[in-house]
N, C-alpha and C positions, 0 to 999 in steps of 0.2 A: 825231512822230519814230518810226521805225522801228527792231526791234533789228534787229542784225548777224546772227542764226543763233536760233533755237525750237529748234535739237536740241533735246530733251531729254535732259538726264545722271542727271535722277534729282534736280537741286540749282537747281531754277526756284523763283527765289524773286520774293513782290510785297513790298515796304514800303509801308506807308501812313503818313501823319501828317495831322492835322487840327490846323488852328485853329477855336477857337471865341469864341462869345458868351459874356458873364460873366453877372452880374445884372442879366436885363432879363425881359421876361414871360414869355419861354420862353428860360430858359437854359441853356446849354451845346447852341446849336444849333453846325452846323459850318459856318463860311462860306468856310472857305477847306480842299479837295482836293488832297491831296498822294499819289501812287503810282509807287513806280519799281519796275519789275519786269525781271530778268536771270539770266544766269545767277552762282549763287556762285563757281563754280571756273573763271569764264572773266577775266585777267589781262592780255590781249592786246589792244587796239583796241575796249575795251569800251563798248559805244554801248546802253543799255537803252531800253526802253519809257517812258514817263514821263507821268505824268497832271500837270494843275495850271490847275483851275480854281477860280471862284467861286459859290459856290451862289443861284442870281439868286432865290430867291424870299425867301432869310436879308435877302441887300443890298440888295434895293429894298424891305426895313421901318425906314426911319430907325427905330422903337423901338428895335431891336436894337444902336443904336451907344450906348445910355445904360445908365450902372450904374446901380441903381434899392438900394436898402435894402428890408428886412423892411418897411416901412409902403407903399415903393409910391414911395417920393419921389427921383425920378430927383438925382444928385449928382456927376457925372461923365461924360463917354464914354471908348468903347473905342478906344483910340489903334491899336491894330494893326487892327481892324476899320477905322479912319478911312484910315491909309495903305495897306491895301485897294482902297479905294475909288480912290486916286491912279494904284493899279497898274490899275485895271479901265477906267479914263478912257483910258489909256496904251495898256489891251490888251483889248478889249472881245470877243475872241475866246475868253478865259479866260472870260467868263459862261457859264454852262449852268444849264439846269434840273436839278431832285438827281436827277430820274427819269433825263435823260439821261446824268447823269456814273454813275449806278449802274449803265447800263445798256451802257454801256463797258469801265466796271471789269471786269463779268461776263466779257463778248465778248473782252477781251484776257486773265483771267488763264485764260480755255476754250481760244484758239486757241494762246497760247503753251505752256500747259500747266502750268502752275503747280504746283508740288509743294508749298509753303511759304507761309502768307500771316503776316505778322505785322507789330508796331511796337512803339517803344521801351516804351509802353507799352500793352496791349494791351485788358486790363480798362478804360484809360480809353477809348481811339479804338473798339474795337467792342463787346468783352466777354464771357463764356461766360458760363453759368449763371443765375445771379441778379444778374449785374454789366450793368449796361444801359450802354453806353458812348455816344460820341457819336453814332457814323456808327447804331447803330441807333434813338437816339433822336430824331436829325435824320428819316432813312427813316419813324421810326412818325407824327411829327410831320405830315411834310409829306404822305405819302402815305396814312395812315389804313390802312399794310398793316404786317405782320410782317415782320421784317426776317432772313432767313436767310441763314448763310454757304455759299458754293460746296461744292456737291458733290465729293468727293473730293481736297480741298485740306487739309492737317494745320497746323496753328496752331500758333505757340511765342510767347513773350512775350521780348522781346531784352533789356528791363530785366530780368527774370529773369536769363537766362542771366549778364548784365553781376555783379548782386549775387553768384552763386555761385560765380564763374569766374573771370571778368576783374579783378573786385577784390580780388587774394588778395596775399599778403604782399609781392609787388615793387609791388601799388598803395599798399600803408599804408606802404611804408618810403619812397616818392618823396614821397609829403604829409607824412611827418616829418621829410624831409628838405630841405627848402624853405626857405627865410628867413621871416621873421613875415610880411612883406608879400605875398609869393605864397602863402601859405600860406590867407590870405581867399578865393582863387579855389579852393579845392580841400575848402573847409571852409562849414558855414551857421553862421551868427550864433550859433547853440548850441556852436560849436565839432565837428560831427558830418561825417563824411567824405560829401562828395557822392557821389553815383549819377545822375545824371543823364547823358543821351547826352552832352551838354557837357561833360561832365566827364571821360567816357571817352575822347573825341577829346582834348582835353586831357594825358591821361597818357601815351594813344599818341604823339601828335604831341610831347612834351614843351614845350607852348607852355601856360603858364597861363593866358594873356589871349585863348586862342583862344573865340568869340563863336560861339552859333547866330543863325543870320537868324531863325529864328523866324517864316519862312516854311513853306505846308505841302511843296510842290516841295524847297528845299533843305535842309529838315531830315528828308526821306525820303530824300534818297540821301545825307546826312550818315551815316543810321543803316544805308541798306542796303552802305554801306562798311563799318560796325560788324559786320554780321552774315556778309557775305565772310572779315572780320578772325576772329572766331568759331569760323565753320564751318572753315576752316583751322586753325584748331590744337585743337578738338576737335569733327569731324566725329560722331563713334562716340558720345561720352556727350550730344551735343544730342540726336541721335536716340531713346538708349535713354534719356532723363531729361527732357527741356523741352518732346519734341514733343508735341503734344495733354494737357499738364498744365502749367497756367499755375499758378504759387505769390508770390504777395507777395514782395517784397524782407526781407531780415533786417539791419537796420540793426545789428541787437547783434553778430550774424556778422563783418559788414565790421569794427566801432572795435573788436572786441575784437582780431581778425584769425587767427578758425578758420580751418582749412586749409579747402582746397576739397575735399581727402579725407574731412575731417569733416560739410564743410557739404555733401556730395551725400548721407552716411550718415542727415544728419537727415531730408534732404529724402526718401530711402527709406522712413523709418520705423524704420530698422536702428540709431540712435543717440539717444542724448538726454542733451544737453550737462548736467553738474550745475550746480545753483545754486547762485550763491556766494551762502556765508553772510552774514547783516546782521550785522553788529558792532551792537551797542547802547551808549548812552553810559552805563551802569551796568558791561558787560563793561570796556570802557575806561577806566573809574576805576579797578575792581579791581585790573585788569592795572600798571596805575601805582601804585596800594599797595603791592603783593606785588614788583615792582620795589626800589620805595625803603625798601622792608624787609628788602629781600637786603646780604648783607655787603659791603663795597668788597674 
Protein backbone atom coordinates (compact mmCIF):
# COMPACT_ATOMS: atom_id res chain seq x y z
CA UNK A 1 0.00 0.00 0.00
CA UNK A 2 1.18 3.21 -0.93
CA UNK A 3 0.80 6.66 1.08
CA UNK A 4 -1.02 9.57 -0.52
CA UNK A 5 1.90 12.34 -0.22
CA UNK A 6 5.90 11.97 1.76
CA UNK A 7 5.78 15.82 2.02
CA UNK A 8 7.33 16.12 4.76
CA UNK A 9 5.75 18.65 7.57
CA UNK A 10 8.09 18.05 10.09
CA UNK A 11 5.22 15.38 11.73
CA UNK A 12 6.10 11.93 9.72
CA UNK A 13 5.45 9.73 12.09
CA UNK A 14 6.04 5.39 12.13
CA UNK A 15 4.05 3.25 14.78
CA UNK A 16 5.11 -0.22 15.33
CA UNK A 17 3.52 -2.99 17.46
CA UNK A 18 4.73 -6.52 17.87
CA UNK A 19 3.33 -9.69 18.93
CA UNK A 20 5.37 -12.04 20.64
CA UNK A 21 6.20 -15.56 21.92
CA UNK A 22 5.65 -16.16 25.81
CA UNK A 23 7.62 -19.07 27.63
CA UNK A 24 9.13 -21.16 25.27
CA UNK A 25 13.14 -21.38 24.71
CA UNK A 26 13.59 -18.24 23.29
CA UNK A 27 11.12 -15.88 24.66
CA UNK A 28 9.53 -12.95 23.74
CA UNK A 29 10.75 -13.54 20.18
CA UNK A 30 8.42 -11.22 17.63
CA UNK A 31 6.29 -13.28 15.37
CA UNK A 32 3.99 -11.17 14.37
CA UNK A 33 5.10 -7.12 12.50
CA UNK A 34 3.09 -4.46 12.79
CA UNK A 35 4.05 -0.52 11.30
CA UNK A 36 1.99 2.10 9.95
CA UNK A 37 3.59 5.15 9.16
CA UNK A 38 1.99 8.88 7.91
CA UNK A 39 1.57 11.88 8.43
CA UNK A 40 0.03 13.26 12.15
CA UNK A 41 -1.49 16.41 10.92
CA UNK A 42 -2.84 15.02 7.62
CA UNK A 43 -7.06 14.48 8.48
CA UNK A 44 -8.13 14.38 4.79
CA UNK A 45 -8.26 10.99 2.72
CA UNK A 46 -5.61 9.62 4.82
CA UNK A 47 -4.19 6.33 3.27
CA UNK A 48 -0.48 5.48 5.36
CA UNK A 49 2.14 3.20 4.70
CA UNK A 50 1.47 -0.03 6.61
CA UNK A 51 3.68 -2.97 7.25
CA UNK A 52 2.26 -6.55 8.53
CA UNK A 53 4.01 -9.47 8.32
CA UNK A 54 4.98 -12.82 9.94
CA UNK A 55 8.45 -13.49 11.09
CA UNK A 56 9.08 -16.97 8.97
CA UNK A 57 11.95 -18.22 10.84
CA UNK A 58 9.89 -17.46 14.69
CA UNK A 59 6.61 -19.69 12.74
CA UNK A 60 8.26 -22.42 11.15
CA UNK A 61 9.62 -23.50 15.07
CA UNK A 62 6.63 -25.30 16.36
CA UNK A 63 8.63 -24.93 19.83
CA UNK A 64 7.72 -21.54 19.92
CA UNK A 65 3.80 -22.17 19.93
CA UNK A 66 4.34 -23.89 23.70
CA UNK A 67 4.39 -22.27 27.07
CA UNK A 68 7.11 -24.09 28.82
CA UNK A 69 7.61 -23.56 32.88
CA UNK A 70 10.93 -22.79 34.89
CA UNK A 71 11.85 -26.85 34.60
CA UNK A 72 11.39 -26.91 30.90
CA UNK A 73 8.04 -28.76 30.78
CA UNK A 74 5.92 -27.51 28.06
CA UNK A 75 1.95 -27.01 29.48
CA UNK A 76 0.15 -25.02 27.03
CA UNK A 77 0.48 -23.22 23.68
CA UNK A 78 0.20 -19.78 22.48
CA UNK A 79 -3.30 -19.26 21.11
CA UNK A 80 -2.47 -15.98 19.36
CA UNK A 81 0.75 -17.40 17.88
CA UNK A 82 -1.79 -20.52 16.72
CA UNK A 83 -4.48 -18.17 15.06
CA UNK A 84 -1.33 -16.74 13.30
CA UNK A 85 -0.82 -19.45 11.75
CA UNK A 86 -4.73 -19.55 10.31
CA UNK A 87 -3.88 -16.03 9.09
CA UNK A 88 -0.60 -17.07 7.25
CA UNK A 89 -2.38 -20.20 5.58
CA UNK A 90 -5.10 -17.57 4.37
CA UNK A 91 -2.07 -14.95 3.57
CA UNK A 92 1.26 -16.48 2.82
CA UNK A 93 2.38 -13.26 1.38
CA UNK A 94 2.55 -11.88 5.10
CA UNK A 95 5.52 -14.45 5.60
CA UNK A 96 8.94 -12.72 5.41
CA UNK A 97 12.32 -13.33 6.68
CA UNK A 98 13.11 -10.58 9.97
CA UNK A 99 16.18 -9.75 7.71
CA UNK A 100 13.70 -8.74 5.05
CA UNK A 101 10.91 -7.13 7.09
CA UNK A 102 13.97 -5.07 8.74
CA UNK A 103 15.01 -4.25 5.79
CA UNK A 104 11.78 -2.49 4.66
CA UNK A 105 11.21 -1.01 7.79
CA UNK A 106 14.58 1.01 7.20
CA UNK A 107 13.93 1.71 3.23
CA UNK A 108 10.30 3.27 4.03
CA UNK A 109 10.85 5.09 7.22
CA UNK A 110 14.42 6.73 4.83
CA UNK A 111 12.20 7.40 1.70
CA UNK A 112 9.32 8.74 3.50
CA UNK A 113 11.13 10.53 5.92
CA UNK A 114 10.34 9.83 9.14
CA UNK A 115 10.61 12.36 11.87
CA UNK A 116 9.05 10.20 14.84
CA UNK A 117 9.25 6.40 15.42
CA UNK A 118 7.44 5.07 18.48
CA UNK A 119 4.68 2.59 20.26
CA UNK A 120 2.44 2.22 22.88
CA UNK A 121 4.96 0.77 24.55
CA UNK A 122 8.35 1.49 23.56
CA UNK A 123 10.93 0.02 26.17
CA UNK A 124 8.79 -3.20 25.54
CA UNK A 125 8.76 -3.39 21.36
CA UNK A 126 12.34 -1.87 20.96
CA UNK A 127 13.93 -0.22 24.00
CA UNK A 128 16.74 2.53 24.67
CA UNK A 129 19.37 2.10 27.03
CA UNK A 130 19.62 -0.99 29.17
CA UNK A 131 15.96 -1.92 28.12
CA UNK A 132 16.36 -4.69 25.48
CA UNK A 133 12.86 -4.84 23.90
CA UNK A 134 11.44 -7.22 21.44
CA UNK A 135 12.14 -6.15 17.91
CA UNK A 136 16.04 -5.89 19.24
CA UNK A 137 16.08 -9.05 20.69
CA UNK A 138 14.22 -10.81 18.03
CA UNK A 139 17.23 -8.79 15.31
CA UNK A 140 20.14 -10.05 17.96
CA UNK A 141 18.54 -13.53 18.10
CA UNK A 142 18.11 -14.20 14.53
CA UNK A 143 20.65 -12.38 12.99
CA UNK A 144 23.76 -12.52 15.54
CA UNK A 145 24.07 -8.51 14.72
CA UNK A 146 23.34 -5.31 16.85
CA UNK A 147 20.36 -3.91 16.51
CA UNK A 148 20.44 -0.08 15.94
CA UNK A 149 17.72 2.55 15.42
CA UNK A 150 17.58 4.87 12.16
CA UNK A 151 19.63 7.55 11.93
CA UNK A 152 18.15 10.87 12.42
CA UNK A 153 14.56 9.60 13.68
CA UNK A 154 13.69 10.94 17.43
CA UNK A 155 11.79 8.28 19.68
CA UNK A 156 8.89 9.04 22.11
CA UNK A 157 7.03 6.34 24.02
CA UNK A 158 3.04 7.02 23.39
CA UNK A 159 2.27 4.99 26.89
CA UNK A 160 4.31 7.77 28.25
CA UNK A 161 2.70 10.63 26.78
CA UNK A 162 -0.93 8.58 27.58
CA UNK A 163 0.09 8.26 31.61
CA UNK A 164 1.15 12.18 31.86
CA UNK A 165 -1.45 13.81 29.59
CA UNK A 166 -4.18 12.04 28.40
CA UNK A 167 -5.09 10.47 31.72
CA UNK A 168 -5.72 13.62 33.78
CA UNK A 169 -8.83 14.59 35.77
CA UNK A 170 -11.62 14.19 32.79
CA UNK A 171 -10.14 10.44 32.51
CA UNK A 172 -10.53 9.75 36.56
CA UNK A 173 -13.92 11.41 36.66
CA UNK A 174 -15.43 9.35 33.50
CA UNK A 175 -13.97 5.81 35.43
CA UNK A 176 -15.75 7.13 38.51
CA UNK A 177 -18.35 7.96 36.96
CA UNK A 178 -19.43 4.52 35.31
CA UNK A 179 -21.94 2.00 36.94
CA UNK A 180 -20.10 -1.01 38.83
CA UNK A 181 -20.28 -2.99 35.80
CA UNK A 182 -18.55 -0.88 33.29
CA UNK A 183 -16.48 0.24 35.70
CA UNK A 184 -14.41 -3.50 35.37
CA UNK A 185 -13.39 -2.48 31.86
CA UNK A 186 -11.70 0.76 32.94
CA UNK A 187 -10.26 -0.80 36.19
CA UNK A 188 -7.55 -4.23 36.88
CA UNK A 189 -8.73 -6.78 39.38
CA UNK A 190 -6.63 -4.49 42.16
CA UNK A 191 -9.16 -1.96 41.50
CA UNK A 192 -6.37 0.43 39.66
CA UNK A 193 -7.16 2.66 36.70
CA UNK A 194 -6.08 1.23 33.30
CA UNK A 195 -3.30 2.67 30.80
CA UNK A 196 -3.39 0.66 28.32
CA UNK A 197 -3.85 1.70 24.53
CA UNK A 198 -7.24 -0.14 25.03
CA UNK A 199 -8.22 1.79 27.36
CA UNK A 200 -7.43 5.04 26.00
CA UNK A 201 -9.45 4.36 22.87
CA UNK A 202 -12.08 3.39 25.24
CA UNK A 203 -12.38 6.88 26.93
CA UNK A 204 -12.07 8.62 23.66
CA UNK A 205 -14.53 6.69 21.96
CA UNK A 206 -16.69 6.59 25.22
CA UNK A 207 -17.29 2.71 24.38
CA UNK A 208 -16.13 0.59 27.50
CA UNK A 209 -16.47 -2.73 25.74
CA UNK A 210 -14.39 -1.35 22.78
CA UNK A 211 -11.65 -4.60 22.29
CA UNK A 212 -7.99 -4.46 20.70
CA UNK A 213 -7.42 -7.22 17.91
CA UNK A 214 -4.47 -7.79 19.40
CA UNK A 215 -3.12 -8.11 16.16
CA UNK A 216 0.39 -6.26 15.21
CA UNK A 217 -1.14 -4.41 11.91
CA UNK A 218 -4.40 -3.22 13.83
CA UNK A 219 -3.09 -2.46 17.08
CA UNK A 220 -0.43 -0.05 15.19
CA UNK A 221 -2.78 2.10 13.64
CA UNK A 222 -5.15 1.62 16.68
CA UNK A 223 -2.21 3.52 18.39
CA UNK A 224 -0.99 5.66 15.48
CA UNK A 225 -4.74 7.23 15.74
CA UNK A 226 -3.71 7.59 19.58
CA UNK A 227 -0.69 9.56 18.78
CA UNK A 228 -2.42 11.93 15.80
CA UNK A 229 -5.12 12.24 18.81
CA UNK A 230 -1.85 13.60 21.07
CA UNK A 231 0.09 15.54 18.72
CA UNK A 232 -3.12 17.79 18.24
CA UNK A 233 -3.75 18.97 21.29
CA UNK A 234 -0.23 19.14 22.69
CA UNK A 235 2.04 19.45 19.81
CA UNK A 236 4.68 21.86 21.74
CA UNK A 237 5.01 19.94 25.36
CA UNK A 238 5.61 16.32 23.28
CA UNK A 239 8.26 17.95 21.67
CA UNK A 240 9.83 19.91 24.53
CA UNK A 241 9.08 16.85 27.25
CA UNK A 242 8.65 12.98 25.67
CA UNK A 243 10.81 13.40 22.56
CA UNK A 244 13.96 11.41 22.96
CA UNK A 245 13.23 10.88 26.83
CA UNK A 246 11.15 7.90 27.37
CA UNK A 247 10.00 7.61 31.40
CA UNK A 248 7.80 4.72 32.93
CA UNK A 249 4.15 5.23 33.57
CA UNK A 250 3.26 6.58 37.31
CA UNK A 251 0.37 4.71 38.19
CA UNK A 252 0.31 6.65 41.83
CA UNK A 253 0.06 9.99 39.46
CA UNK A 254 -3.11 8.71 37.47
CA UNK A 255 -5.41 6.94 41.00
CA UNK A 256 -4.43 9.75 42.89
CA UNK A 257 -5.16 12.20 39.91
CA UNK A 258 -2.22 14.98 39.90
CA UNK A 259 -2.54 17.50 37.41
CA UNK A 260 -0.81 17.11 34.27
CA UNK A 261 0.77 20.73 35.39
CA UNK A 262 2.16 18.85 38.42
CA UNK A 263 2.84 15.57 36.66
CA UNK A 264 5.19 17.38 33.73
CA UNK A 265 6.85 19.42 36.99
CA UNK A 266 7.96 15.88 38.30
CA UNK A 267 8.87 14.68 35.19
CA UNK A 268 11.39 17.97 34.94
CA UNK A 269 12.94 17.50 38.01
CA UNK A 270 11.22 20.87 39.15
CA UNK A 271 8.83 19.16 41.81
CA UNK A 272 8.42 16.33 44.25
CA UNK A 273 5.04 15.48 45.35
CA UNK A 274 5.08 14.96 49.46
CA UNK A 275 4.50 11.84 51.05
CA UNK A 276 1.64 11.18 52.78
CA UNK A 277 2.04 10.29 56.20
CA UNK A 278 1.36 6.55 57.53
CA UNK A 279 -1.01 6.79 60.28
CA UNK A 280 -0.05 4.00 62.79
CA UNK A 281 -2.40 1.89 64.75
CA UNK A 282 -1.04 3.25 68.16
CA UNK A 283 -1.63 7.04 66.52
CA UNK A 284 -5.17 5.75 65.94
CA UNK A 285 -6.06 4.52 69.36
CA UNK A 286 -4.61 7.67 70.83
CA UNK A 287 -6.49 9.83 68.72
CA UNK A 288 -9.78 7.87 69.81
CA UNK A 289 -8.86 8.32 73.71
CA UNK A 290 -8.27 11.88 73.58
CA UNK A 291 -11.81 11.87 71.64
CA UNK A 292 -13.79 10.00 74.20
CA UNK A 293 -12.13 12.03 76.82
CA UNK A 294 -13.40 15.35 75.46
CA UNK A 295 -16.51 16.77 76.99
CA UNK A 296 -20.10 16.11 75.07
Amino acid sequence: MSPISTNNTGSIACVVDTETTFIAKNPRLVFHFGAVMGNLEEKNSFKPYTMDYYVKEVMEDVENLLHRNSKGEAFGYNSALARAQFDMVNNPLKIRKWKHIMEEWNDMMSSMGVNYLTSYNFNFDIGVKDKVGTIRKTHQQITDKTFYLPRGVDVCCLMDIAGTMFMNRNYRNFIQGLSEEDTKQMRTDKGNPKYSAEACMRFLNKDVYYKEQHTALRDSLLEFQLFAHFWRKWKSTIKKDFINDIRGVSLKNIKEGVSIKDRLAIRRGEKVLPKKKKTSKTSIVREHALQMEMPL
